[in-house]
C-alpha positions in Angstrom: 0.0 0.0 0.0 1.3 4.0 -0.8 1.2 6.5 0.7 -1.4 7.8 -1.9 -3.0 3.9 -2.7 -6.4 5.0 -2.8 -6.5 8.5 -5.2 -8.2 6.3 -7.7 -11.3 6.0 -5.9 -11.3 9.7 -6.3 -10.4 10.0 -9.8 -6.7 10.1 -9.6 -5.1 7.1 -10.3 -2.4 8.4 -12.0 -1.1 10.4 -9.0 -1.1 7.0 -6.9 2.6 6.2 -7.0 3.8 9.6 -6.8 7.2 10.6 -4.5 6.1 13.0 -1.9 9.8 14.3 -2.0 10.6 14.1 -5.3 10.8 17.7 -6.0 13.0 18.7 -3.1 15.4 16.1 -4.1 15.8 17.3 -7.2 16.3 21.2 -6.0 19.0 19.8 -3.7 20.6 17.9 -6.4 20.4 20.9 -8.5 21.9 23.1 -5.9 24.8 20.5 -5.5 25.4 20.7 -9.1 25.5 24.2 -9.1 27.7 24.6 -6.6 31.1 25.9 -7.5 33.6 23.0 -6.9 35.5 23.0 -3.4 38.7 25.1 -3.3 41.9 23.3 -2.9 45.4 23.8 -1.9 46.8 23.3 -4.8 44.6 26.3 -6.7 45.6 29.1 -4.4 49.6 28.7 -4.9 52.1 28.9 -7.9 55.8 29.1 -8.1 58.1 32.0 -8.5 61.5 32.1 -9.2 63.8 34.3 -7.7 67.0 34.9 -7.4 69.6 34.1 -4.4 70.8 37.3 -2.8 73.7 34.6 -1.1 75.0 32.7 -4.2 73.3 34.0 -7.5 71.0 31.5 -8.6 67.9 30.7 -9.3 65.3 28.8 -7.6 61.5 28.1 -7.6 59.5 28.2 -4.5 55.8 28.2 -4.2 54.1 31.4 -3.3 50.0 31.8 -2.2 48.1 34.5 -5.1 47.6 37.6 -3.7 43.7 38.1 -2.8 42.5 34.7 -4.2 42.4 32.9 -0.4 39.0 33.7 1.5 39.8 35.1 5.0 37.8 32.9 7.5 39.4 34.3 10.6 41.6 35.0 12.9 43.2 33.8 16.3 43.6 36.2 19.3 47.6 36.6 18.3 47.0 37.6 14.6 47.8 34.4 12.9 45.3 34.9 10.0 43.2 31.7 8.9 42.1 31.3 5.2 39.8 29.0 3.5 41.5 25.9 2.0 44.9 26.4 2.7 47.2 28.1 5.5 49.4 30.9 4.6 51.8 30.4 6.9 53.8 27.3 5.1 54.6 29.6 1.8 55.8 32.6 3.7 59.3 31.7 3.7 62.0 31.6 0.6 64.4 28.5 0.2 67.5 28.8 -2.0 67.6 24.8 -2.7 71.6 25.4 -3.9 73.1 27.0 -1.1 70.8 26.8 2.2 69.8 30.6 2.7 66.2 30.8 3.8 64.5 34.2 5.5 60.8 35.2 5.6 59.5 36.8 2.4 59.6 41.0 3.7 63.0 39.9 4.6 64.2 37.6 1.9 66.5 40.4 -0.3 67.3 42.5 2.1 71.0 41.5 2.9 74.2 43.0 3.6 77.5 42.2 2.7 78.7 40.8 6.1 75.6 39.3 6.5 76.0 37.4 3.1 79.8 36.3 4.2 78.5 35.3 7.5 75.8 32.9 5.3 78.3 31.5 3.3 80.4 30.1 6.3 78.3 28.9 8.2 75.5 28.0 6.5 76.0 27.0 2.6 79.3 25.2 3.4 77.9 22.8 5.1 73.8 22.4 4.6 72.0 19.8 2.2 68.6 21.0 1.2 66.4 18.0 0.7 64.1 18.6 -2.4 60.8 18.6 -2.7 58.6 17.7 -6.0 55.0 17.4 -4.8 52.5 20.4 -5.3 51.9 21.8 -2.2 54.1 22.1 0.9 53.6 19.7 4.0 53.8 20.8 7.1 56.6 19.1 7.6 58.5 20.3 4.6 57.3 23.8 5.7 58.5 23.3 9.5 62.1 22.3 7.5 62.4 25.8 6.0 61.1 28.2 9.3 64.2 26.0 10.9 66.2 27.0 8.2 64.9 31.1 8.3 65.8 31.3 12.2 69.3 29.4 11.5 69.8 32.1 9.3 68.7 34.9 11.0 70.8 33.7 13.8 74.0 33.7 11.8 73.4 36.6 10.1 72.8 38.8 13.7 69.2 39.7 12.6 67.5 42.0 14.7 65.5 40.8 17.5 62.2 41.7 15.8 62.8 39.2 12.7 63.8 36.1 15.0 60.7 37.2 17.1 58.1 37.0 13.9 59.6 34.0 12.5 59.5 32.3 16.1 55.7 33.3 15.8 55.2 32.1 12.4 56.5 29.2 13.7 54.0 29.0 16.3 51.3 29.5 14.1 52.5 27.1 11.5 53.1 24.2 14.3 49.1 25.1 15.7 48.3 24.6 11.8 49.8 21.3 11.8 48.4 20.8 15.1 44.7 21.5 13.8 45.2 19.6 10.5 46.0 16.2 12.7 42.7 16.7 15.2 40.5 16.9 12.2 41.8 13.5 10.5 40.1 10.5 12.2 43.3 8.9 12.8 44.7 11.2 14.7 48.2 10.6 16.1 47.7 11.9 20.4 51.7 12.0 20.2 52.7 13.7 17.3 49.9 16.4 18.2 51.2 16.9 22.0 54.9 17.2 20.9 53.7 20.1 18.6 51.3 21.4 20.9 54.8 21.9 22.6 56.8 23.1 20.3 54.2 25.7 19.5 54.5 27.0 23.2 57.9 26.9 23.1 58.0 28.8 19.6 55.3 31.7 21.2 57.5 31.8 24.4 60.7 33.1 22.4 58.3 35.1 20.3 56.9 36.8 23.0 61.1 36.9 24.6 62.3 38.7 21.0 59.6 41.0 20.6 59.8 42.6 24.4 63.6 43.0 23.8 62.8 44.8 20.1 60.2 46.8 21.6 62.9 48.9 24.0 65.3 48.8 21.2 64.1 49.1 17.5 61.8 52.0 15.9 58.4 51.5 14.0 57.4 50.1 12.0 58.3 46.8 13.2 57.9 43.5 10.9 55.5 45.3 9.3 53.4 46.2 12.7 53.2 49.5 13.6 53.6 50.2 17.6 49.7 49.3 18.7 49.8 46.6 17.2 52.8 45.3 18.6 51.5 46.1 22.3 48.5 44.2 21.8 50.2 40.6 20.4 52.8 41.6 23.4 49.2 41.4 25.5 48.0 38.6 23.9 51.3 36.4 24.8 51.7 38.3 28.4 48.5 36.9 29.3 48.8 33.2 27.5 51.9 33.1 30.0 50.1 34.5 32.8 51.9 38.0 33.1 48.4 39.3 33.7 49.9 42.7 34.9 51.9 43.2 31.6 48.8 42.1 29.4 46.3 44.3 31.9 48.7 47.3 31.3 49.4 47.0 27.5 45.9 46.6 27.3 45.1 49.6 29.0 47.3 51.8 26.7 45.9 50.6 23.3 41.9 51.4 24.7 43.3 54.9 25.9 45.3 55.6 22.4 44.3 57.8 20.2 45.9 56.2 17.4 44.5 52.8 17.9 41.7 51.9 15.2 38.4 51.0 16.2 38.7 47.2 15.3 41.9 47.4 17.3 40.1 48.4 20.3 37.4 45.8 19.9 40.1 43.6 20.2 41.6 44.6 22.8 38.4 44.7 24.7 37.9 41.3 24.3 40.9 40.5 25.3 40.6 42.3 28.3 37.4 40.3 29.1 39.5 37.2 28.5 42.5 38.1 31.2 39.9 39.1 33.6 38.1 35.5 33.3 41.3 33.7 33.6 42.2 36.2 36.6 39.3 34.9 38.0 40.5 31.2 37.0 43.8 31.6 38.9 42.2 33.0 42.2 43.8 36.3 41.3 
């Protein structure tokens, strides 16, 4: 018996086997075919060549197209999150022939002792594994932010650049993080080591970026000084320097240079210290 057995008593036989749903089924299907298809990875990169400010050559790295990556959001400490791929593993530049690596804003900008320094103790002695597949994994990625700090390390970089690749770093390592807790076979500890290295990564952020703040001018890795308090707030209070994260957070509410979305930030983290305040018994 149907659901509409009976309809020819009435006259309407031919309405007797009809599917109640049929029509929304075929409006979802329709929808799903006009859908546009999901974005990948793969469609939001391509590869530049550029040339080695250390050695001379050229190399190919793969970059992320300007403006093409959907911002979904972003994390109380700035790292932005996009849709379909994270931005953070193609932010840094690998010469393949000779070892030099630095973030992008700081990739050509070299001087000459800093290029003799390189050469020493960097190109005489690294082997650059390559990599063939067509986007960058995590681990690959985690490989060349190793590579950038070495660098920036032997070439006596500034404060400020070992701080903002330490926090790339951390932001890259949460990525990785994230990208394991959503697979179904998640591995507990490969994603606690990171969840580690991450912290430990924020923690010598956090250390570089108080020392640039007494000691470098503005703008700074591409920040300009409000915004610099407020990630200095955001990492005070992940460590628990509630007094430093209070008082930065203080300043950047009371500035009168401070944008309005700045200050909506900052408001919310203020709400945020206050509840883990409360957490601590403070």
């Amino acid at each position: 018996m149907g659901l509409l057995s009976g309809l020819g008593n009435l006259g309407l036989a031919g309405l007797e086997g009809m599917d109640i749903y049929e029509e929304e089924e075929t409006k979802e299907k329709a929808a799903a075919a006009a859908a546009p298809p999901k974005i990948e990875e793969k469609d939001l990169i391509y590869d530049k060549v550029f040339s080695c400010p250390v050695c001379g050559k050229d190399f190919s790295a793969k970059i992320m197209k300007t403006g093409k990556a959907k911002l979904i959001g972003t994390d109380m400490d700035l790292r932005a999150k996009y849709e379909g791929i994270d931005a953070v593993k193609y932010d840094v530049e690998l010469c393949s022939s000779c070892g030099y690596s630095a973030l992008s804003r700081y990739f050509s900008t070299l001087t000459a002792p800093q290029i003799k320094l390189i050469r020493e103790k960097i190109c005489n002695g690294v082997k650059v594994k390559p990599f063939e597949g067509e986007t960058y994994t995590y681990e690959h990625a985690f490989e060349r932010y190793k590579l950038a700090l070495a660098n920036a390390v032997v070439k006596k970089s500034k404060a400020s650049e070992k701080a903002y690749i330490c926090l790339k770093s951390g932001w890259l390592v949460r990525g990785w993080k994230e990208s394991l807790q959503e697979n179904e076979k998640e591995n507990a500890q490969l994603i606690a080591e990171l969840a580690k290295q991450e912290d430990e990564y924020l923690q010598n952020a956090y250390k570089g970026f108080i020392e640039a703040r007494k000691s470098e001018s503005f703008p700074m890795c591409g920040m300009d000084e409000v915004t610099i308090d407020y990630l200095l707030a955001v990492l005070s209070a992940r460590y628990k320097k509630y007094d430093v994260a209070s008082r930065l957070v203080s300043s950047i509410l009371t500035s009168p240079t401070a944008n309005a979305r700045t200050k909506d930030k900052a408001r919310d983290l203020k709400e945020h210290i206050i509840a883990e305040m409360k957490k601590a018994g403070r």
